[in-house]
Phi, psi and omega in degrees: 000318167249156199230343159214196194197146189235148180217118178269131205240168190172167162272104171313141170109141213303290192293019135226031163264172206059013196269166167308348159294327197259028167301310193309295182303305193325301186317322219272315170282352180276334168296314195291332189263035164237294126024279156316331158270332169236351176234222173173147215270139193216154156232138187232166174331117154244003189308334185290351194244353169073027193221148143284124161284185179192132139267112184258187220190101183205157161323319220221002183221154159265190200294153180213147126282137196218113164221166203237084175300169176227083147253355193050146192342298194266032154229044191280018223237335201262339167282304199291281182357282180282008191259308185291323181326283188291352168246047143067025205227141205254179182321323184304328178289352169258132175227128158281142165260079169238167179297143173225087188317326186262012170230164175308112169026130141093287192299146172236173183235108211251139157200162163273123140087196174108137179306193187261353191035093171054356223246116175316309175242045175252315196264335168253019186266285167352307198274307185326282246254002180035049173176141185272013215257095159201202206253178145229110201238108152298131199234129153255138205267331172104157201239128152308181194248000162246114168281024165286297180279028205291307184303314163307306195321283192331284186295012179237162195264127171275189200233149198017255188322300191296345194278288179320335177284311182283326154290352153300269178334274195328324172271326158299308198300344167287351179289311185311294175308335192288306205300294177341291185289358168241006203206328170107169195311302170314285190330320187276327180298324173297296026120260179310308186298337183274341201274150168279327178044051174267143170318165186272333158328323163276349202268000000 
């Protein structure tokens, strides 16, 4: 019934939502509320999977599962497995949404397969599923100007510019993923690398 499965990656719980680790859950609600407005939304069981689920719905997507683990970040691995496990579907079938230090505010980025940069739950999705090879749209949150303060950035919200910019990116990726699913991987690689996906506010 389904051919892919989007997993948005982040920390459960108030006091790290919205922080830059959580684009990934963010993206994941903003797709479910554009969903709700021109398609439609189904929540489904994720408890076996340690996640909140979804059947979403849009105009511009086939049908997606779209979930949000509550393993907290550097156990993601233990939600995305057994999630591809029980709807048969192998890696090639997965795409993450996570935050990314090395590209600039705002921008995203689409690619398959590839190392982890660092990214706790990009390395335990990797060790789960014993292969790199699934897509990734990547958002970047931008490097603190200390590398020392890395652990704070993440887990802190950014502010103005940089906010708008980064809730901008999140509505774009649905531009990205439309692209993917109608036109294929170079589109969407095309699709993120041109959009800046800077707010309208900069334009």
């Amino acid at each position: 019934m389904y051919e892919y499965i989007l997993v948005g990656l982040g920390n459960p719980g108030t006091e790290y939502a919205h922080t830059r680790h959580n684009v990934g859950f963010d993206t994941v609600d903003c797709i479910l509320k554009k969903a709700e407005e021109y398609g439609r939304v189904r929540e489904l069981s994720g408890h076996k999977f340690s996640c909140e689920l979804f059947q979403a719905e849009l105009p511009s997507l086939p049908p997606l599962l779209l979930a949000k683990p509550l393993t907290f970040m550097n156990a993601s691995g233990r939600c995305v497995q057994p999630l591809l496990a029980w709807y048969k579907l192998p890696p090639e079938a997965l795409i993450v949404i996570h935050d990314d230090l090395d590209i600039p505010v705002g921008q995203l980025r689409w690619k398959f397969s590839g190392g982890n940069a660092g990214h706790n739950g990009l390395k335990s999705i990797t060790a789960c599923l014993g292969t790199n090879a699934f897509y990734r749209l990547r958002i970047g949150i931008g490097r603190p100007l200390h590398k020392n303060a890395v652990i704070d950035w993440v887990l802190s919200r950014a502010q103005n510019q940089e906010a708008e910019d980064i809730a901008y990116a999140e509505q774009i990726a649905i531009d990205v993923l439309a692209a993917f699913f109608q036109d294929g991987q170079q589109a969407a690689t095309t699709k993120a690398n041109a959009s800046k996906a800077l707010s309208p506010n900069r334009l």
